[in-house]
DSSP file (Angstrom, degrees, kcal/mol; ACC not computed):
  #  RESIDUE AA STRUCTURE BP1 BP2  ACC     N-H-->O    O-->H-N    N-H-->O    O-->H-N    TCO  KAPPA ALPHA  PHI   PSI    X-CA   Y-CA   Z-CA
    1    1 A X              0   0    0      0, 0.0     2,-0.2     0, 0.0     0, 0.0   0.000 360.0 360.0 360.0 133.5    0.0    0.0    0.0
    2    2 A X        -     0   0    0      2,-0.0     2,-0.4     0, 0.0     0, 0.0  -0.455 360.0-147.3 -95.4 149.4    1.4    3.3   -1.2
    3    3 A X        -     0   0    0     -2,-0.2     2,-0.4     2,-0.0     0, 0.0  -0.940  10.0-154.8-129.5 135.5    1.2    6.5    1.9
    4    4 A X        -     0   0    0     -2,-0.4     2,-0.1     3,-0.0     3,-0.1  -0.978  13.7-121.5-113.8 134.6    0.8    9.6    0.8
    5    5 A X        -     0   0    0     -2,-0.4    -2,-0.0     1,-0.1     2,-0.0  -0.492  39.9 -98.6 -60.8 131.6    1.9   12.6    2.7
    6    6 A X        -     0   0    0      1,-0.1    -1,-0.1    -2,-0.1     0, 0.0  -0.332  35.9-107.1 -50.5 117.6   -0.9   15.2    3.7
    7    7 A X        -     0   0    0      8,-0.1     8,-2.1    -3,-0.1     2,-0.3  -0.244  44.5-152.3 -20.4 129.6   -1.4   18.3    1.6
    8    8 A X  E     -A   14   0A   0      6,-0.2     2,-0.6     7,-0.1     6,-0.2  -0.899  16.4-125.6-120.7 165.9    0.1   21.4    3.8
    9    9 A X  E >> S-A   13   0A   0      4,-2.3     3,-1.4    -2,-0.3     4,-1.3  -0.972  96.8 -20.6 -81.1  98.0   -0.8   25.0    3.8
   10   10 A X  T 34 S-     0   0    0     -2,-0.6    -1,-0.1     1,-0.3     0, 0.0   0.670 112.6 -71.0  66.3  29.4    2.5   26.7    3.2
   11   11 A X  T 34 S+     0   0    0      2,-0.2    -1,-0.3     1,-0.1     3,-0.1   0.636 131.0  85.7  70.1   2.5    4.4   23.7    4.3
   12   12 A X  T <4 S+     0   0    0     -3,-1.4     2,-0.4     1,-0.3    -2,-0.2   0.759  85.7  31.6-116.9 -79.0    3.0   24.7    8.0
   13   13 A X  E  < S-A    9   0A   0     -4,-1.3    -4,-2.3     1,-0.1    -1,-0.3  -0.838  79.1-103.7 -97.7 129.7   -0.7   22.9    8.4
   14   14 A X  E     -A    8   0A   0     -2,-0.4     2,-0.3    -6,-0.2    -6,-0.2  -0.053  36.9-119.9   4.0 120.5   -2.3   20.2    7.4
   15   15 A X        -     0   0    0     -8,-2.1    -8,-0.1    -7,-0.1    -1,-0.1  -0.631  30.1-139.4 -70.6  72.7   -4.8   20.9    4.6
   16   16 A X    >>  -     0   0    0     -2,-0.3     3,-1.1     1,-0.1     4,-0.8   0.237  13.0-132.2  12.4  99.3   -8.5   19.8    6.1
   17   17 A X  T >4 S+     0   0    0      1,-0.2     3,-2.2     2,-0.2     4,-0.5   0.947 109.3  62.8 -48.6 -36.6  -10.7   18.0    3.4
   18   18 A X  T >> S+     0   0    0      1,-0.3     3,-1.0     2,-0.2     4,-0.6   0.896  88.3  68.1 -72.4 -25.1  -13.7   20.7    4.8
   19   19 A X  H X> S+     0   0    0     -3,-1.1     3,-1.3     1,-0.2     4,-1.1   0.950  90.2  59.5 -55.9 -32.2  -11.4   23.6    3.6
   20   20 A X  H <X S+     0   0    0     -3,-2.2     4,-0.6    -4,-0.8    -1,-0.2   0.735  86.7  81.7 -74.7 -16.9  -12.3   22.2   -0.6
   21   21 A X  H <4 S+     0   0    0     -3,-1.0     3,-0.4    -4,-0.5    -1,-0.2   0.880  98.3  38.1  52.6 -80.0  -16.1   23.1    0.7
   22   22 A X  H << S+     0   0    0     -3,-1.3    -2,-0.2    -4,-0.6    -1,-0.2   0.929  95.6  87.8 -72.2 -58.0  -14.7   26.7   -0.4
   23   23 A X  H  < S+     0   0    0     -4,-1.1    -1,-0.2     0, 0.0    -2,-0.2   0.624  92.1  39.3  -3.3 -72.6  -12.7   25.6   -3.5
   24   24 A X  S  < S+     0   0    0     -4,-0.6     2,-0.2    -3,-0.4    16,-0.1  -0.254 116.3  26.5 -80.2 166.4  -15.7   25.9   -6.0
   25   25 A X  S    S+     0   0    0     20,-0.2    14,-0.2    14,-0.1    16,-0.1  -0.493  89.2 131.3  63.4-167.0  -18.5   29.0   -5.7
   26   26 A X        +     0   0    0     12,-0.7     2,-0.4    -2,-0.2    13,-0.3   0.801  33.0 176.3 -26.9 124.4  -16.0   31.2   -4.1
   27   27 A X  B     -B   38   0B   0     11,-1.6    11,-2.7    -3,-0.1     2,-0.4  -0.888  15.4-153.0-130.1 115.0  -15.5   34.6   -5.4
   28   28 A X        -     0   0    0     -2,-0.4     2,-0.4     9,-0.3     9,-0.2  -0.822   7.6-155.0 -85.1 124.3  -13.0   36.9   -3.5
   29   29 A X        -     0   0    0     -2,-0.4     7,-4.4     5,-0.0     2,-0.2  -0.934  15.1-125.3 -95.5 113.5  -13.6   40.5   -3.7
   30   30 A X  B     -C   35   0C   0     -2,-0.4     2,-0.2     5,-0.2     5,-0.2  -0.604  29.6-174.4 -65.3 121.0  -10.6   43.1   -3.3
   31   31 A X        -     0   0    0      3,-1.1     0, 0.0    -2,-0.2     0, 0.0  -0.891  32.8-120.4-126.4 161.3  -11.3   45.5   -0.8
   32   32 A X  S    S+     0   0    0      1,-0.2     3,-0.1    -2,-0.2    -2,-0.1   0.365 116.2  20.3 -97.1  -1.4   -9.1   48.3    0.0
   33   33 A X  S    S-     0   0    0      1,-0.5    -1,-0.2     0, 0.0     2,-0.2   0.470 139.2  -3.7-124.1 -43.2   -8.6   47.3    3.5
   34   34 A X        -     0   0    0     -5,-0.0    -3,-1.1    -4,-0.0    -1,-0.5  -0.849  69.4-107.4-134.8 166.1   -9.5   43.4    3.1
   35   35 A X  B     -C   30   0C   0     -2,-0.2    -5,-0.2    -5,-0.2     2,-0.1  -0.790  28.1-132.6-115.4 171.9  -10.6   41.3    0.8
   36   36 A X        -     0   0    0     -7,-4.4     2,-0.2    -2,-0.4    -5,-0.1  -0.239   8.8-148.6 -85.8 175.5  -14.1   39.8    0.8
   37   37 A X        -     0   0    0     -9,-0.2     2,-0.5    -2,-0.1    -9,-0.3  -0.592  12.1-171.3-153.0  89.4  -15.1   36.0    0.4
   38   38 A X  B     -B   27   0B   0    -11,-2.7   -11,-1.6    -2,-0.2   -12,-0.7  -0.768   1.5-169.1 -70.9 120.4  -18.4   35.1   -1.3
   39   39 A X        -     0   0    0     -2,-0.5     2,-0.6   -13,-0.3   -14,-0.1  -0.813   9.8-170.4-114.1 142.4  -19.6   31.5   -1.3
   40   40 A X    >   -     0   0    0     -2,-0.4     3,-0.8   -16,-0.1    -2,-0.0  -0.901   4.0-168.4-143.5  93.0  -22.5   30.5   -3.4
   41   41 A X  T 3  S+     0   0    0     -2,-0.6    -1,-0.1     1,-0.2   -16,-0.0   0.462  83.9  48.7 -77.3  15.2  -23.2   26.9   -2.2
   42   42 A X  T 3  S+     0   0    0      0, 0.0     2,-0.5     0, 0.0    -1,-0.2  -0.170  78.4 147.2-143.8  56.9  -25.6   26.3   -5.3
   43   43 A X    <   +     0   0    0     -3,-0.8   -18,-0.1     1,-0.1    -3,-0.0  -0.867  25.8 179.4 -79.8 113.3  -23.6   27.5   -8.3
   44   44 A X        +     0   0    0     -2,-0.5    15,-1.3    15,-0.1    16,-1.2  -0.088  57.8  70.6-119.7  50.4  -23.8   26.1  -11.6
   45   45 A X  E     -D   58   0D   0     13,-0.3     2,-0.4    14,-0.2    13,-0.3  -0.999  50.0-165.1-139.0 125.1  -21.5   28.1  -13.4
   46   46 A X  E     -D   57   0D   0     11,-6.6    11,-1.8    -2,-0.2     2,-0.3  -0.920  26.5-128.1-134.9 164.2  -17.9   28.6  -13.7
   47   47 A X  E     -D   56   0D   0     -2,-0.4     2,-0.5     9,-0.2     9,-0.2  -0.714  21.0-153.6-102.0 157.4  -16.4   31.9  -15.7
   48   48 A X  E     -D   55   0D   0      7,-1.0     7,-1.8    -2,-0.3     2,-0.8  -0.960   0.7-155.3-158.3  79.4  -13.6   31.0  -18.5
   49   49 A X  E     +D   54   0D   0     -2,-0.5     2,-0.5     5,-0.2     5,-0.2  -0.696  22.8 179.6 -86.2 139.2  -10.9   33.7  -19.4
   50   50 A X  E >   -D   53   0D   0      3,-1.8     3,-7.4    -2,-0.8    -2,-0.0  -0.939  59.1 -33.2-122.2 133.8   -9.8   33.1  -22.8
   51   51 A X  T 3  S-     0   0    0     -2,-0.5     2,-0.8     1,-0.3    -1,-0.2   0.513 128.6 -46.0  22.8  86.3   -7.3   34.8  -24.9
   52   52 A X  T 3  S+     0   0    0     -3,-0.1     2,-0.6     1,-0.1    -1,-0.3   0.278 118.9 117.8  29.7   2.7   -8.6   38.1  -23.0
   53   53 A X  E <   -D   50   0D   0     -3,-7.4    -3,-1.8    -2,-0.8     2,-0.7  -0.829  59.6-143.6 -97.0 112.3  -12.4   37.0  -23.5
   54   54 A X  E     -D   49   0D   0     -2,-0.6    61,-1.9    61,-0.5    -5,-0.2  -0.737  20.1-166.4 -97.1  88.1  -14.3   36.3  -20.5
   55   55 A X  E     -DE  48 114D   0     -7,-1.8    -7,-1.0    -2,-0.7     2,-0.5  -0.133  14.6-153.1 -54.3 152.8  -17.0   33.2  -20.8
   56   56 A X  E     +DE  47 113D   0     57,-1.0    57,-1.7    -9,-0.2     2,-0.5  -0.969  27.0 176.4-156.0  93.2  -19.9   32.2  -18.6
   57   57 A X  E     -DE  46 112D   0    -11,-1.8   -11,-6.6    -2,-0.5     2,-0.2  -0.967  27.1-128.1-131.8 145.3  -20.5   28.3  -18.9
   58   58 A X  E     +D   45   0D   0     53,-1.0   -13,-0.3    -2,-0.5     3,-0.1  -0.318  23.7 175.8 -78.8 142.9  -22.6   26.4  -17.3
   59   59 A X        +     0   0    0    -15,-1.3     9,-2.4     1,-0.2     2,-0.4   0.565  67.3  62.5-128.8 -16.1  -21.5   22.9  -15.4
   60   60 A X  B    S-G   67   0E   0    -16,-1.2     7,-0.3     7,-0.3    -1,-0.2  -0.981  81.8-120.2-110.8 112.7  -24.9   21.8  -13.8
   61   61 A X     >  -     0   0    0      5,-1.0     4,-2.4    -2,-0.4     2,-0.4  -0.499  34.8-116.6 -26.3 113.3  -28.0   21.0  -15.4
   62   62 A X  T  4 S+     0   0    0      1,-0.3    -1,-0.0     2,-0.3     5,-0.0  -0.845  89.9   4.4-116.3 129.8  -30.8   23.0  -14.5
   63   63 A X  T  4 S+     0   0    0     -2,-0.4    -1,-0.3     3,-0.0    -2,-0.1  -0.832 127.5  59.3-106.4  35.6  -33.4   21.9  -12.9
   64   64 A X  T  4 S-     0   0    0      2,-0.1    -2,-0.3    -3,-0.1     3,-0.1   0.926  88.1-136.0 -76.6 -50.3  -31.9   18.4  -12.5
   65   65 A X     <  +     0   0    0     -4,-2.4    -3,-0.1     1,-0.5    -4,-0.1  -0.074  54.9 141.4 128.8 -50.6  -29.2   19.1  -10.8
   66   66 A X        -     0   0    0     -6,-0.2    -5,-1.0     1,-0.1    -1,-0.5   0.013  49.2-114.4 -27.3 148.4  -27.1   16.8  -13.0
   67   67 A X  B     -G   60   0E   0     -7,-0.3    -7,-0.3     1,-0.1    -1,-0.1  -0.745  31.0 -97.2 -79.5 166.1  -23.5   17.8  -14.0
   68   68 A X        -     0   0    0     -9,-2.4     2,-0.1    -2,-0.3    -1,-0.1  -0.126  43.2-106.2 -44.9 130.8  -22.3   18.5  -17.4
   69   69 A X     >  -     0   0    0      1,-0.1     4,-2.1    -3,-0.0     5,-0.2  -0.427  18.8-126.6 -81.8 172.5  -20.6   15.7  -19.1
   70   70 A X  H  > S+     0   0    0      1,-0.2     4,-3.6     2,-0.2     5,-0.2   0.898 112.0  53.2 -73.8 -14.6  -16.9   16.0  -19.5
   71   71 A X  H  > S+     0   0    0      2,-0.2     4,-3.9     3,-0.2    -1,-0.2   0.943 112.1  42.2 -59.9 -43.2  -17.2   15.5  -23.4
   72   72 A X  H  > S+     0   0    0      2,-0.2     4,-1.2     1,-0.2     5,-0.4   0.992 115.4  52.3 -73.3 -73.0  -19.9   18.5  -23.8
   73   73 A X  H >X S+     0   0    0     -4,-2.1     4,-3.7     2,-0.2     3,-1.5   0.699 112.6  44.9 -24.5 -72.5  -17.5   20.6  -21.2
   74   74 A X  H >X S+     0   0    0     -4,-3.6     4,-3.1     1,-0.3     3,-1.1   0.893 114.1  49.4 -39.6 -82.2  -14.4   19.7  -23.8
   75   75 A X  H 3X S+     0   0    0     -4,-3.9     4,-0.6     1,-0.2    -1,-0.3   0.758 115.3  46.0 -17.6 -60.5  -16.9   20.7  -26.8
   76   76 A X  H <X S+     0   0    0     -3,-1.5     4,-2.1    -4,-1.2    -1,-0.2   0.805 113.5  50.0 -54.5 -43.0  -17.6   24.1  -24.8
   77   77 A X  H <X S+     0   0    0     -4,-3.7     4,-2.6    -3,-1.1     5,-0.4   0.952 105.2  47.7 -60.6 -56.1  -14.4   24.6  -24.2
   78   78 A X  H  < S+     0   0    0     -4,-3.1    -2,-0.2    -5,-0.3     4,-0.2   0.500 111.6  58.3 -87.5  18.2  -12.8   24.2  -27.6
   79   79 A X  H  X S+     0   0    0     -4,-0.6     4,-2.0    -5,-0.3    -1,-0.3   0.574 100.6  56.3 -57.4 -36.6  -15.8   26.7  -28.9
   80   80 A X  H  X S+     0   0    0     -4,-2.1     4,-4.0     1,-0.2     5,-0.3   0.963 113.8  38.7 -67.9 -38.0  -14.6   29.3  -26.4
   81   81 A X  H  X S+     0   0    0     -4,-2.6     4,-3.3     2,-0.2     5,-0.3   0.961 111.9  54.2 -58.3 -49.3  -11.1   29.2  -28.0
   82   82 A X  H  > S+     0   0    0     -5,-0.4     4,-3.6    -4,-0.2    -1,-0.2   0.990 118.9  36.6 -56.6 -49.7  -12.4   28.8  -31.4
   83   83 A X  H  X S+     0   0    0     -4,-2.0     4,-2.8     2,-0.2     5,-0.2   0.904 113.5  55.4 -57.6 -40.2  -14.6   32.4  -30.6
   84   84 A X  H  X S+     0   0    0     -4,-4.0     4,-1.2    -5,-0.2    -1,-0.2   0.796 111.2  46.4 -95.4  -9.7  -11.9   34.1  -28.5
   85   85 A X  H  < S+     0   0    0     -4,-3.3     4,-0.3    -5,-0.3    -2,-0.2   0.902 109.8  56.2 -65.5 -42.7   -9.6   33.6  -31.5
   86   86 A X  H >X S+     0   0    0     -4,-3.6     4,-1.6    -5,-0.3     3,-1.4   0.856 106.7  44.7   8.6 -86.3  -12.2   34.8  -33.6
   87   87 A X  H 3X S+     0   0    0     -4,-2.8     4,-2.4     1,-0.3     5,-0.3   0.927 116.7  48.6 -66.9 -52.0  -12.7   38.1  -31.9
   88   88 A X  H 3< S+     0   0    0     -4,-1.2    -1,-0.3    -5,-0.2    -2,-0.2   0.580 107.9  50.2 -84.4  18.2   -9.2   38.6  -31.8
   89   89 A X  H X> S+     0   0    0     -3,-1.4     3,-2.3    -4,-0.3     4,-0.8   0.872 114.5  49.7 -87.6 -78.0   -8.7   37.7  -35.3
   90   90 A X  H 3X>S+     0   0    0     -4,-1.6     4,-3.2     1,-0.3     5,-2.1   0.754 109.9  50.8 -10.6 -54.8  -11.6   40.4  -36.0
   91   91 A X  H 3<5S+     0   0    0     -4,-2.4    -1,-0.3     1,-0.3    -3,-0.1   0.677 105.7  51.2 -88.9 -15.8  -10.0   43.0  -33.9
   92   92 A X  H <45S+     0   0    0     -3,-2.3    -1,-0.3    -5,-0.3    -2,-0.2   0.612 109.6  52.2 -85.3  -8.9   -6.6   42.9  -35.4
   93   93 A X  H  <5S-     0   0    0     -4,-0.8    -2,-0.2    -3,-0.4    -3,-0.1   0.759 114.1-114.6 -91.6 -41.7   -8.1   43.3  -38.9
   94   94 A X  T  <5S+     0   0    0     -4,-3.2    -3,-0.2     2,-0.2    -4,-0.1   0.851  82.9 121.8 101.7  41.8  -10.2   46.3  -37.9
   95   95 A X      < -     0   0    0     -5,-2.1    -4,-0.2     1,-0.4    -5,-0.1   0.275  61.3-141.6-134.0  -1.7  -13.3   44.3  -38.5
   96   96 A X        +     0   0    0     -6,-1.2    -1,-0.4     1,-0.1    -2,-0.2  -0.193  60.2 122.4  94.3-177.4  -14.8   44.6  -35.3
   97   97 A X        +     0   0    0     -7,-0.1     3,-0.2    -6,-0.1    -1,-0.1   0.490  60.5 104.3  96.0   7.4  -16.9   41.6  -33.0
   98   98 A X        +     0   0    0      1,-0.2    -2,-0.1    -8,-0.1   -11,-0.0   0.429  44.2  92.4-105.6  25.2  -14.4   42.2  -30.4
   99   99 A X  S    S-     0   0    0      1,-0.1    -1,-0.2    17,-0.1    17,-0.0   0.121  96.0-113.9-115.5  19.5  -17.0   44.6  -27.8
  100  100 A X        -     0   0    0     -3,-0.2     2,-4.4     1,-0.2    -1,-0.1   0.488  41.4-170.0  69.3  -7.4  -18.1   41.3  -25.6
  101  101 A X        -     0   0    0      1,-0.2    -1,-0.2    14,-0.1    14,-0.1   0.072  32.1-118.3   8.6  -8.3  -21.5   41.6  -26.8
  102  102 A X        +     0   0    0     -2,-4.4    -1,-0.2     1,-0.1    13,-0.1   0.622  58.2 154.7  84.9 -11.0  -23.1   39.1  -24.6
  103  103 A X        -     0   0    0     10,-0.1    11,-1.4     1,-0.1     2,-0.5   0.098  36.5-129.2 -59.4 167.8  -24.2   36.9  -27.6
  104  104 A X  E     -F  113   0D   0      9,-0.2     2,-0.5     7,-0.0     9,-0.2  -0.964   7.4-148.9-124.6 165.3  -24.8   33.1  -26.9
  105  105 A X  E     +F  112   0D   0      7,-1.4     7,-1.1    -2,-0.5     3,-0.2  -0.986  21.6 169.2-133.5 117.5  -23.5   30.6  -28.7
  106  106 A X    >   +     0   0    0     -2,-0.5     3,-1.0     1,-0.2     5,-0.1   0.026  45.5 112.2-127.2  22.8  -25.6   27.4  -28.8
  107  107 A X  T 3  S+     0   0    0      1,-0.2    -1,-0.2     2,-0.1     4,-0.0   0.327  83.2  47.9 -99.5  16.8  -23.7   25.4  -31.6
  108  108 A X  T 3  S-     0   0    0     -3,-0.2    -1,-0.2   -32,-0.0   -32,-0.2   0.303 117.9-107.2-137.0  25.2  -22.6   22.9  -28.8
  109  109 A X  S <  S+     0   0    0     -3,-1.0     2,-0.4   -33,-0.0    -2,-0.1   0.428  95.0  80.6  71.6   2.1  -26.0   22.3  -27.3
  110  110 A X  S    S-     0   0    0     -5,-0.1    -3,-0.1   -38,-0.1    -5,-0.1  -0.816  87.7-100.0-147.1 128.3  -25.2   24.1  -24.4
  111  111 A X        +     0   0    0     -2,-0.4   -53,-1.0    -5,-0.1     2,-0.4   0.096  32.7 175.6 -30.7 108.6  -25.2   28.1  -23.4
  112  112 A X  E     -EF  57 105D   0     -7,-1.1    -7,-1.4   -55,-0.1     2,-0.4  -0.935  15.2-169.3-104.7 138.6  -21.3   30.0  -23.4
  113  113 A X  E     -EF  56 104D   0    -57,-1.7   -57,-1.0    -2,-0.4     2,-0.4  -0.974  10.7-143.4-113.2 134.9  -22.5   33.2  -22.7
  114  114 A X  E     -E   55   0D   0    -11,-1.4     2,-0.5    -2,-0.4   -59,-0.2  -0.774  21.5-148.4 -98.1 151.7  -19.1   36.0  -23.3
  115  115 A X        -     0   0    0    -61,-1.9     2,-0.7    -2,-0.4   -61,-0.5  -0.937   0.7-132.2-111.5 138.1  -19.5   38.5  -20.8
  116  116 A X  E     -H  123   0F   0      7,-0.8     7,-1.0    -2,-0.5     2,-0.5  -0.834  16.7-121.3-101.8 121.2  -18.4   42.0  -21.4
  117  117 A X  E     +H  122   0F   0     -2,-0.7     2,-0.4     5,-0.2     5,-0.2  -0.572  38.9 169.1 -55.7 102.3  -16.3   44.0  -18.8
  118  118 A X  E >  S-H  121   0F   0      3,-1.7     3,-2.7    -2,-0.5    -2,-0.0  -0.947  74.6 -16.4-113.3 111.8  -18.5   47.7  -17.6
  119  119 A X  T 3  S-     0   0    0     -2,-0.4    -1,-0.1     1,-0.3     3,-0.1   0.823 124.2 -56.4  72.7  22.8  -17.2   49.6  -14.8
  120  120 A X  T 3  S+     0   0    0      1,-0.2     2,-0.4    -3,-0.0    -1,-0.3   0.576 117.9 101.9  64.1  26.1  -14.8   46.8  -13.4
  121  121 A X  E <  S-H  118   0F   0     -3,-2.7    -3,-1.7    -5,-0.1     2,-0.4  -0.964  72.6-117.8-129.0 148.7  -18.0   44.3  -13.1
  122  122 A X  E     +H  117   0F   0     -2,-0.4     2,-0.3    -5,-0.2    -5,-0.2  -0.646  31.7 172.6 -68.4 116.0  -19.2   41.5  -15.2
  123  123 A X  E      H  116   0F   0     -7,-1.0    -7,-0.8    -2,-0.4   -21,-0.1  -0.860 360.0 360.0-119.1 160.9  -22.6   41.6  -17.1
  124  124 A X              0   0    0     -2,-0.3   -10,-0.1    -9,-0.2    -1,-0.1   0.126 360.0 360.0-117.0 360.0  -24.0   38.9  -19.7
């Protein structure tokens, strides 16, 4: 039987399985004295920067519950590349398509939504 050594925190502690709890859903907010920690224990979303292009795909079924299979993920994935090469193909040309627009893209059976950056916050 093979022993594996515990995950540490900085070489110092033990990592805790309850700390990967936090892993997923998480979003840390920079605050000028501290930063923030939002947990969203029912997320089914995870955000995808690409070549500078910021993606919004979805990883849970709605309203089943199910996850995504890994195939459809791979598929979702290698559309966001294909798209955020795209836009920057577009935008070096001087042909525009590069403004985040929000579109969806449904040509892999399942919603990437790009998100466009306003005001340092994310919108779809």
């Amino acid at each position: 039987m093979e022993k594996i050594e515990p995950m540490q925190v900085r070489g110092i502690a033990p990592l805790c399985m309850k700390q990967y709890e936090r892993m997923f859903a998480t979003t840390r907010q920079p605050g000028r004295d501290s930063d923030k920690l939002y947990h969203r224990a029912r997320a089914r979303h995870v955000v995808v920067l690409c070549a500078g292009h910021w993606y919004r795909v979805d990883v849970v079924r709605v309203p089943s519950g199910n996850p995504v299979e890994a195939h459809e993920l791979e598929r979702q994935f290698v559309a966001i590349q294909a798209d955020a090469q795209r836009l920057n193909r577009n935008m070096s040309t001087g042909l525009g398509g590069g403004n985040g627009s929000g579109s969806k893209h449904n040509n892999t059976g399942s919603p990437i939504t790009r998100l466009k950056q306003s005001s340092g916050t994310f919108k779809n």
